[in-house]
C-alpha positions in Angstrom: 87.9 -0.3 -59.3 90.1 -0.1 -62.6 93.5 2.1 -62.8 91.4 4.6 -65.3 88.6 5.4 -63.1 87.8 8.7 -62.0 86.4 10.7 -58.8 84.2 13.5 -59.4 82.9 15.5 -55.8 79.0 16.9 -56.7 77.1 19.0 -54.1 73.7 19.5 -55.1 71.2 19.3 -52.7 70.5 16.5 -50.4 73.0 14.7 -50.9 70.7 11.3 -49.8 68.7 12.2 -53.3 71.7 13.4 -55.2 73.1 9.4 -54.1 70.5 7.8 -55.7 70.4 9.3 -58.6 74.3 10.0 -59.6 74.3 6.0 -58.7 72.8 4.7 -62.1 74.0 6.2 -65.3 76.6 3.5 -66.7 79.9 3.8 -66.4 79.4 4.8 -62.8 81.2 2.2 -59.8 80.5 3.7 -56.6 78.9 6.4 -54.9 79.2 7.9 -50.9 77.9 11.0 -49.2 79.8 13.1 -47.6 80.9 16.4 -46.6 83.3 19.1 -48.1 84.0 22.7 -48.9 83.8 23.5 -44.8 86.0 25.1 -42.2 85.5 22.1 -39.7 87.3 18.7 -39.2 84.9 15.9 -39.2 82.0 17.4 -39.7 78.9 16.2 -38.5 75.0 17.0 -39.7 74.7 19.5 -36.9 78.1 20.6 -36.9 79.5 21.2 -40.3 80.4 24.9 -40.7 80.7 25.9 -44.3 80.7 22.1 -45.7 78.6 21.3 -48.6 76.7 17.5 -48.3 78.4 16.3 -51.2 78.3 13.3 -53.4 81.8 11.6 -54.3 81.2 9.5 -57.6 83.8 7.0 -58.8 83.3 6.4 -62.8 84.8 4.3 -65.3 85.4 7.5 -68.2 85.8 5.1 -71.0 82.0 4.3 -70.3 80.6 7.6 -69.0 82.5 11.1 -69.4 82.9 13.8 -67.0 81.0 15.8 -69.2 78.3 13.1 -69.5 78.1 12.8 -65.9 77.5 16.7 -65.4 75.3 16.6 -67.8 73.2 14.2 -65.2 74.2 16.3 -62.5 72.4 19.3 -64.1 69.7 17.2 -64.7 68.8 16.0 -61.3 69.4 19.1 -58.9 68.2 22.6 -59.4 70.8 24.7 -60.3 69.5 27.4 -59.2 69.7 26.5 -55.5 70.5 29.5 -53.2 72.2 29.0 -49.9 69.8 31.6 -48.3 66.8 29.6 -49.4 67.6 26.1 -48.0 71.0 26.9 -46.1 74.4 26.3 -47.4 75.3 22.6 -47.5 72.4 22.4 -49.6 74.3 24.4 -52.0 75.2 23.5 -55.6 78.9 23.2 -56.3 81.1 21.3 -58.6 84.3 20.4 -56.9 87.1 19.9 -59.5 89.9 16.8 -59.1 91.8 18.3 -61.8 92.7 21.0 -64.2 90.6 18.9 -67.0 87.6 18.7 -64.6 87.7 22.4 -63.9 87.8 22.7 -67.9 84.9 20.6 -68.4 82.7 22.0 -64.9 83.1 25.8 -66.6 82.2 24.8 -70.6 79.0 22.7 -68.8 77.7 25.6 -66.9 78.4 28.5 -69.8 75.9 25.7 -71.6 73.7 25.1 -69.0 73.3 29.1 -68.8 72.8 29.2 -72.7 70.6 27.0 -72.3 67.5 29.3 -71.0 66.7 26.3 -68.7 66.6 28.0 -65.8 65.6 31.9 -64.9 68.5 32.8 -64.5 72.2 32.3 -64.4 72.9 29.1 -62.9 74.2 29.6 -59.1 76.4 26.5 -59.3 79.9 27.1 -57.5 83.3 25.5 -58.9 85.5 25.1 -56.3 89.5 23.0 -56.0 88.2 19.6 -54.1 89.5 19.3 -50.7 89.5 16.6 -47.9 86.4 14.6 -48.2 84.5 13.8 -45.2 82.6 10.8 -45.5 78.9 10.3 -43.6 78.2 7.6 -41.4 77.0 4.5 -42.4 73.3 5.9 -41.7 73.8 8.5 -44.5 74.8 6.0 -46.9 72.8 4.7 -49.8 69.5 6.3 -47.8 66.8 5.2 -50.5 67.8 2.3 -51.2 67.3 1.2 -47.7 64.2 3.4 -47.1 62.5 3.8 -50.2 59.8 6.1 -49.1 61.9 8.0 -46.7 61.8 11.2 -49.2 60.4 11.9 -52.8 63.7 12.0 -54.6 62.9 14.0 -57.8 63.0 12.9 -61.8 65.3 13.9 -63.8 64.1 17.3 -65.6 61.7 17.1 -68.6 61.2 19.9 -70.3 58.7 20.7 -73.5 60.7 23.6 -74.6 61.9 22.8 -78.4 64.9 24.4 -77.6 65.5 23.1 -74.3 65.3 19.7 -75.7 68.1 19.0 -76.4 71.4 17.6 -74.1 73.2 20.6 -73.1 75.9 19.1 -76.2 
């Protein structure tokens, strides 16, 4: 990992999906599952009170931006994804490393609400990043080791002329 890379902490969904799909826009190095946003140490699938399953994404910006990488984020997760519907580590949150981040997160999700992409206002959190709990080996690059073990989605494609475009 170069001196220039950068962490980003994304929550948006299962977080075995969210994996797979943050891992291959270029620019990024690394990806690992894990937990954060809860009030429990070491939290565990059935024990993780509050915690978001979260993806932490290392990224080279000089090849992908932050920006760039929300703009995948949004992309690949619904974010319209209510707690109450699928429970609350499925939620959708952004957790910031930085002032800049923050910036970035709250410009990207005034667009993506612009946008008329989904229904309504997008239910995506922005949260400080705390301490990141990292799965077990088990949780870690799921697909790639069992390629059937869920239907991870596309990315969205939508016919709308004015959703066409990247949320730019």
């Amino acid at each position: 990992m170069g001196d220039n890379a950068e962490t980003a902490v994304l929550a948006g969904g299962c977080n075995w999906i969210m994996q797979h799909l943050l891992r291959h826009p270029e620019g990024v190095i690394s990806t690992r599952n894990g937990f954060m946003g809860g009030e429990n140490d070491n939290p565990t699938e059935e024990d993780n009170v509050g915690h978001a399953e979260v993806v932490e994404v290392i990224f080279d910006p000089a090849r992908l931006s932050y920006r760039g990488l929300l703009e995948v984020f949004f992309q690949v997760h619904r974010a319209d994804l209510d707690e109450g519907i699928v429970g609350s580590q499925y939620r959708s949150e952004i957790f910031y490393t930085s002032p800049e981040q923050r910036r970035v997160a709250e410009e990207m999700i005034r667009d993506v609400d612009a946008s008329g992409h989904w229904p309504g206002k997008t239910v995506t959190r922005l949260s400080a990043a705390s301490m990141f709990w990292e799965m077990g080996p088990e949780d870690q690059d799921y697909l790639l080791r069992f390629p059937r073990g869920c239907k991870p989605p596309f990315p969205r494609q939508d016919d709308r002329s004015e959703n066409r475009r990247a949320f730019a």
